[in-house]
N, C-alpha and C positions, 0 to 999 in steps of 0.2 A: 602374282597379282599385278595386273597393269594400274598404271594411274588414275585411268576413271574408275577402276575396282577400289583402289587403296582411298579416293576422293568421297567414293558411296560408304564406304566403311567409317569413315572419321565424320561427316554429315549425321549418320544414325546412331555413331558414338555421342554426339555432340545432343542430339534430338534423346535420347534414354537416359544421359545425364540433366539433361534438361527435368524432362519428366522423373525424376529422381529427386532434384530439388524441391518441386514441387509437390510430391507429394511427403518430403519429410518435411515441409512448410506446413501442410493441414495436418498432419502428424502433429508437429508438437504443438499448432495453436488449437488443438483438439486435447492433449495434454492442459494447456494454459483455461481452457473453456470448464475443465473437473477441477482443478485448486482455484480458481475465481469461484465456482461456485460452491464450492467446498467452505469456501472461506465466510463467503455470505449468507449462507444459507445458516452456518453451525455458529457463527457469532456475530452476522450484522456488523460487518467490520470495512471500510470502504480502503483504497489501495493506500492510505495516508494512515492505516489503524486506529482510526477512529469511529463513533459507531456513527450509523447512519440515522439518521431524526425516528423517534420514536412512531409507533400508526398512532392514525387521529385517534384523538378522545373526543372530537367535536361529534355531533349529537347530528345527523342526519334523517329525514322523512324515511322511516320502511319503504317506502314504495322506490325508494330510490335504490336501499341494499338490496333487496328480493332478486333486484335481478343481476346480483354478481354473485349468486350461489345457486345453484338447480337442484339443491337439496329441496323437494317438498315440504320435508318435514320440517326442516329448520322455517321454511317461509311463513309455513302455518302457527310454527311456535313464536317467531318474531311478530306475527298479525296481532296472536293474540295476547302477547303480553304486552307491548308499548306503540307507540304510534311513533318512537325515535329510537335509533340503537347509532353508536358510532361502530368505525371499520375494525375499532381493536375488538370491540364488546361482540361484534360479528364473528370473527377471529374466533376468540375464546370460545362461541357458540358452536362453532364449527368443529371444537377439539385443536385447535391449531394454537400455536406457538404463540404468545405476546410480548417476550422478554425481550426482543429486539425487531429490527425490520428487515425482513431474508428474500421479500420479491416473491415468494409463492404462496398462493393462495391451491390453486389445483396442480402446479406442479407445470402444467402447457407450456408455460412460458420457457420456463428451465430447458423442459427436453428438445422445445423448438430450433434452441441458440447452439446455432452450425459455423464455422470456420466455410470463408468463400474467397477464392483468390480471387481479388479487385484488378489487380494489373501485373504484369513483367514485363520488365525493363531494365534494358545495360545488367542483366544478370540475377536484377533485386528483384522479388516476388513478393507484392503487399498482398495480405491478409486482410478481410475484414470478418470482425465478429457480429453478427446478427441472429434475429429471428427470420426463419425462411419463408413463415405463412406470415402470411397481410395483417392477421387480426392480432396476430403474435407480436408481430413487428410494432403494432400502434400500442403495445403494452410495453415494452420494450422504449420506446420515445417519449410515452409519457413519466412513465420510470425515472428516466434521462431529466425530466423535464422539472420532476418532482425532488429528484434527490440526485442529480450528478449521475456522472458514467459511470454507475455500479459494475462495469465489464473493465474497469481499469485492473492492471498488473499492478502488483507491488515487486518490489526489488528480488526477494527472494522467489518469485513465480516467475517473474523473469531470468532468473540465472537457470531454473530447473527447465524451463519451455529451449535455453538455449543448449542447455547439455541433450535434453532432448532431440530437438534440432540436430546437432550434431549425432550422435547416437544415430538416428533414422536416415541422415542421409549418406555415412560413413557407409551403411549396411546395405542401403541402394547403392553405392557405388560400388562395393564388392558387390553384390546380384549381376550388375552390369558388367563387371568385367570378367563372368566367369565366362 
């Protein structure tokens, strides 16, 4: 192997290690994305352990719920019995959960929220956690908006996304050197 051989080899060493980090990066914050939601969804619990504000009890126009559910039947049921239903009492109508606030009503939101590498730099690879579709995302900010960064880590989702971390990228770099 001449120089410019041995120079191309340690370039595409450098380039597959590269791409090794990066994908044990969406690995474990794809890991961090199922115990975040894990957490919220099964106890309404924000990354501080405490729970997140109850759903309204305030008493809103039907014509204003109707259109955050495509069930027919529920709309025809809410027409005809009150002319106000609040977002819990919808909820409950729905068969859904009321004992805390978990962010799914159909579930879209949840499955939408993907891990995107934002930038690399000097070696670091940022992450960001988001919804990937437009209508997702504006549910998602209002969310935000409403009650805090429900996508926040707690301590212990942080130690397991970094053992994670490590684990995936340990195992990309044995792939790479074989």
């Amino acid at each position: 192997m001449d120089i410019s051989q041995a120079s191309q080899y340690f370039r595409d060493l450098a380039f597959r290690v590269d791409q090794g980090h990066a994908k044990a990066a969406l690995a474990s914050a794809g890991d961090g994305i199922a115990l975040i939601k894990d957490r919220v969804i099964s106890t309404g619990e924000n990354s501080e352990g405490t729970q997140f504000k109850d759903y309204s009890d305030v008493e809103l126009p039907t014509l204003f719920i109707k259109s955050r559910t495509g069930s027919d039947r529920l709309k025809k049921k809410i027409e005809k019995k009150v002319s106000k239903i609040s977002y819990a009492d919808l909820r409950e109508a729905e068969g859904l959960q009321t004992d805390h606030r978990d962010f799914k009503f159909t579930g879209r939101m949840w499955a939408n929220i993907r891990p995107t590498i934002t930038e690399v730099k000097d070696g670091t690879i940022t992450v960001s956690i988001n919804a990937v579709d437009t209508e997702e995302q504006k549910k998602v900010k209002w969310n935000f908006e409403e009650s805090g960064n429900f996508l926040n880590t707690n301590k212990e989702e942080i130690r397991i996304m970094t053992e994670s971390f490590n684990e995936y990228y340990v195992n990309e770099l044995l792939n790479i050197l074989k």
